[in-house]
C-alpha positions as CSV (number, residue, x, y, z in Angstrom):
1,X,0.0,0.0,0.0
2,X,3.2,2.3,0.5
3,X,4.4,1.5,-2.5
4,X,1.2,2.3,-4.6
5,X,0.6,5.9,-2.2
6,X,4.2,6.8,-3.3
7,X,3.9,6.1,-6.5
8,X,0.4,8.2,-6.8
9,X,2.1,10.8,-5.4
10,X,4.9,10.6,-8.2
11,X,2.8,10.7,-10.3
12,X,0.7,13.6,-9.1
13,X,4.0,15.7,-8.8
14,X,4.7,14.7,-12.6
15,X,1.6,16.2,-13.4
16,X,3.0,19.9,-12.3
17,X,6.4,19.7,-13.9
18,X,5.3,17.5,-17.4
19,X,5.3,21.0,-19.4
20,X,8.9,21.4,-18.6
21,X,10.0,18.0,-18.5
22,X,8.1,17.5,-22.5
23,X,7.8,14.2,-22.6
24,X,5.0,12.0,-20.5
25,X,6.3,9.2,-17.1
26,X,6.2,6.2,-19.7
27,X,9.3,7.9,-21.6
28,X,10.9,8.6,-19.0
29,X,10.7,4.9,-17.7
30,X,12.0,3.4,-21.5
31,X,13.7,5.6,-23.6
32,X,17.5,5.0,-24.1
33,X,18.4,8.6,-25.3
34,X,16.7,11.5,-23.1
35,X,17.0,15.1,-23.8
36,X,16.3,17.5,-20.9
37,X,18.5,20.4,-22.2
38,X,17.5,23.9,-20.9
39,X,13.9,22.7,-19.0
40,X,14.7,25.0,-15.8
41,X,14.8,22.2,-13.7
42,X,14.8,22.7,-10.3
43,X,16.3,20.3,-7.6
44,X,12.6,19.4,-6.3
45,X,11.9,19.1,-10.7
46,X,14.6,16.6,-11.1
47,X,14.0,14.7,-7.7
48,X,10.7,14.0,-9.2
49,X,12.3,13.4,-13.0
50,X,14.7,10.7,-11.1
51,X,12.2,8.4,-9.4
52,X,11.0,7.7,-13.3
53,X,14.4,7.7,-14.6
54,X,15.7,5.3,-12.3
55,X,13.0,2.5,-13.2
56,X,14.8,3.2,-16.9
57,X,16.1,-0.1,-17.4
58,X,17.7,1.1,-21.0
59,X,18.4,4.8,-21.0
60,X,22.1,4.9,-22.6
61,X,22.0,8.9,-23.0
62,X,21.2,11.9,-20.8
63,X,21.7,14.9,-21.0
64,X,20.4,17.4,-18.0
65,X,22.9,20.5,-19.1
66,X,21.8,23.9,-18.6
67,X,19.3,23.1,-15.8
68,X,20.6,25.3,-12.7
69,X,19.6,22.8,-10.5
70,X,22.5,23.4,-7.7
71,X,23.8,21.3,-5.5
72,X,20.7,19.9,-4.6
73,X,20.2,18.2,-7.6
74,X,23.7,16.2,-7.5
75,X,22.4,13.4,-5.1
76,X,19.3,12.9,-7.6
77,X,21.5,12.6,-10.4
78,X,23.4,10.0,-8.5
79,X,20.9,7.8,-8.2
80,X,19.9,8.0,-11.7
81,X,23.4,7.0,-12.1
82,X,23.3,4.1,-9.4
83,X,19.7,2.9,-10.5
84,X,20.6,3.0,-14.8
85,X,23.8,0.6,-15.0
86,X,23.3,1.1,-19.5
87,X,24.1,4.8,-19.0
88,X,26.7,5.7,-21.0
89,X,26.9,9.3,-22.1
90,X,25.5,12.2,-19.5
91,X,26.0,15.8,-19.6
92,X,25.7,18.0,-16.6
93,X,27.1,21.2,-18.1
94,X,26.4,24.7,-16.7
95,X,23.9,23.7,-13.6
96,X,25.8,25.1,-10.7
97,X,27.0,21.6,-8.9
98,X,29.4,23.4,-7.1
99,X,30.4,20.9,-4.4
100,X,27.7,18.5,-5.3
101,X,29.9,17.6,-8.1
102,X,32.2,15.4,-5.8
103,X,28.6,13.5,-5.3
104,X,28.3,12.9,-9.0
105,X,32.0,11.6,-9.0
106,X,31.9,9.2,-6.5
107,X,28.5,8.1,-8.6
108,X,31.0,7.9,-11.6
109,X,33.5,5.6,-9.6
110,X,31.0,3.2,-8.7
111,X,29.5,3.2,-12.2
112,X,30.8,0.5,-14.6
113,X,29.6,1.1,-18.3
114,X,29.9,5.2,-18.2
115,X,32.0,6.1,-21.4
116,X,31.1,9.8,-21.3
117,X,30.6,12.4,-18.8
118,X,30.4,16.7,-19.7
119,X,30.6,18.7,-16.6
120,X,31.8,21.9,-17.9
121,X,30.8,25.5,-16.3
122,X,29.4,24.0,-13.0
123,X,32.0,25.7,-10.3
124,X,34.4,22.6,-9.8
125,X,36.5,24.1,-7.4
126,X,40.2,22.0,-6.6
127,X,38.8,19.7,-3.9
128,X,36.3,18.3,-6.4
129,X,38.3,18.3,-8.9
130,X,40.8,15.9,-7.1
131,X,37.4,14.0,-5.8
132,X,37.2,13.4,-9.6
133,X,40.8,12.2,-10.4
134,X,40.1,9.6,-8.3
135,X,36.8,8.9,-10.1
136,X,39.2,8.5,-13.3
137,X,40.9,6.2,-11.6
138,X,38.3,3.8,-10.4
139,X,35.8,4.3,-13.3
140,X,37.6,1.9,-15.9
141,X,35.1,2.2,-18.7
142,X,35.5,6.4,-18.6
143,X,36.6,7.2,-22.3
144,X,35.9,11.0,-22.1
145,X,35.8,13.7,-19.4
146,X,35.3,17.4,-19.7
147,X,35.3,19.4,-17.0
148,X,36.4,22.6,-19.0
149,X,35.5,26.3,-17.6
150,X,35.7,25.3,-13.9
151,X,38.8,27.4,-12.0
152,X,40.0,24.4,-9.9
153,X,43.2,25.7,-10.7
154,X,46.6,24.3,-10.7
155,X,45.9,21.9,-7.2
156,X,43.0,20.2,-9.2
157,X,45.1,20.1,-12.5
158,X,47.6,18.4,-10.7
159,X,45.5,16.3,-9.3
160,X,43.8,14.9,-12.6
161,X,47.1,14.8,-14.0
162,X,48.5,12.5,-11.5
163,X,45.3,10.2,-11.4
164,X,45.8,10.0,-15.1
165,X,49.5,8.9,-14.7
166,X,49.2,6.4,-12.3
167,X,46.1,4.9,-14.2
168,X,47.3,4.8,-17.3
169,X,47.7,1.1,-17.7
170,X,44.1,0.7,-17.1
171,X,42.2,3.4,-18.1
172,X,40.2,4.1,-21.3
173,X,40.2,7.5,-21.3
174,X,40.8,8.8,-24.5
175,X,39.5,13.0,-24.2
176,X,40.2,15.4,-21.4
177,X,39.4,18.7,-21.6
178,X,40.7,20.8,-18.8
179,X,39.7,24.2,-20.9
180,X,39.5,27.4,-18.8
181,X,40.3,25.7,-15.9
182,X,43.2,27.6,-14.3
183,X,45.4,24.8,-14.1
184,X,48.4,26.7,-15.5
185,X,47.7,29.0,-12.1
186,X,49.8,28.3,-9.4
187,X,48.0,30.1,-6.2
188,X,50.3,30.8,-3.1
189,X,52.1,28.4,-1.5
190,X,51.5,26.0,-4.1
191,X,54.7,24.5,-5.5
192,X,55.4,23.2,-9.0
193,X,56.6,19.2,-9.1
194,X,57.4,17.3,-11.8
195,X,54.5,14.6,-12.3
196,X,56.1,11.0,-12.5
C-alpha cells in the first residue's frame, strides 16, 4: 500500500512539472536517449524526474545541461546513475553543482559502463576536482571527461594529472578537456613538481 501511495504521489507531482520535463512518465521509464536540455529544472523538478528515470532499465544517453539545479540536484543525479547501469553518455554542463559535483563523482566511480561524462561550467573548485581524479581512476570504462571552464586551478590540474598517470595502464580515457580551468595557475604556497 506504501508503495502504490508513493507512486500516486509521483505521479501527481509529474503532473505539475510535465510542461517542462516535455515528454510523458512512460518515456521517461523506457527511452534509451533523453533530452532534458535547458527545462529549468529545479532540484525538487529533477528529484521528481529521477524516481522515473531510475526504473529506466535502457536509457544509454542523458543529457540534463543547462538546468541550474544546484547542488541539490547532485544526489538525484546519482541515483539516476546508481539505478541506470546502460548509462553511458550524461551531460551536466552549466547547472551550478558546485560541491555537489564530488557527489556525481563518487557516482562515476562506482558506475561501470559510463563512457562519457560533460561537466563543464558547474564551479568545480580544486577539492572536487581531485574528488574526480580519483573517479578517473576507479571508473575503468571512462573514455571522455570534460570538466572545461571550472577554475580548480593548478591543485585540481595536478591532481587529474596524477590520477591519469598512475592509471594509465588501465584506463580508457581517450579525451580530457581541462579548458578554462586555471590549471596553469599556481596560487600561493602552491609548488610546481614534476608529475612522474
Amino acid at each position: 500500500m506504501l508503495r502504490l501511495s508513493r507512486s500516486l504521489c509521483t505521479s501527481t507531482a509529474f503532473e505539475r512539472i510535465s510542461s517542462k520535463v516535455g515528454m510523458s512518465a512512460a518515456e521517461l521509464q523506457a527511452k534509451a536517449c533523453i533530452n532534458l536540455r535547458g527545462r529549468a529544472l529545479t532540484a525538487a523538478d529533477l528529484s521528481i524526474v529521477a524516481a522515473f528515470l531510475s526504473q529506466n532499465d535502457q536509457l544509454e544517453q542523458l543529457d540534463l545541461a543547462a538546468n541550474g539545479f544546484g547542488v541539490d540536484g547532485a544526489e538525484f543525479v546519482a541515483t539516476v546513475m546508481s539505478s541506470c547501469a546502460t548509462l553511458t553518455s550524461l551531460h551536466l554542463d552549466n547547472n551550478n553543482l558546485r560541491g555537489g559535483s564530488t557527489i556525481i563523482s563518487e557516482a562515476v566511480a562506482r558506475h561501470e559502463g559510463l563512457r562519457e561524462l560533460h561537466m563543464p561550467a558547474n564551479v568545480i573548485g580544486p577539492a572536487a576536482a581531485v574528488s574526480f581524479a580519483a573517479a578517473v581512476t576507479a571508473c575503468k570504462s571512462l573514455e571522455s571527461l570534460n570538466l572545461s571552464s571550472n577554475a580548480f586551478g593548478y591543485k585540481g590540474g595536478v591532481a587529474v594529472a596524477e590520477a591519469l598517470a598512475t592509471s594509465a595502464a588501465s584506463s580508457k580515457l581517450q579525451s580530457l578537456s581541462l579548458t578554462a580551468c586555471a590549471v596553469g595557475m599556481e596560487s600561493a604556497g602552491e609548488r610546481r613538481r614534476p608529475l612522474r
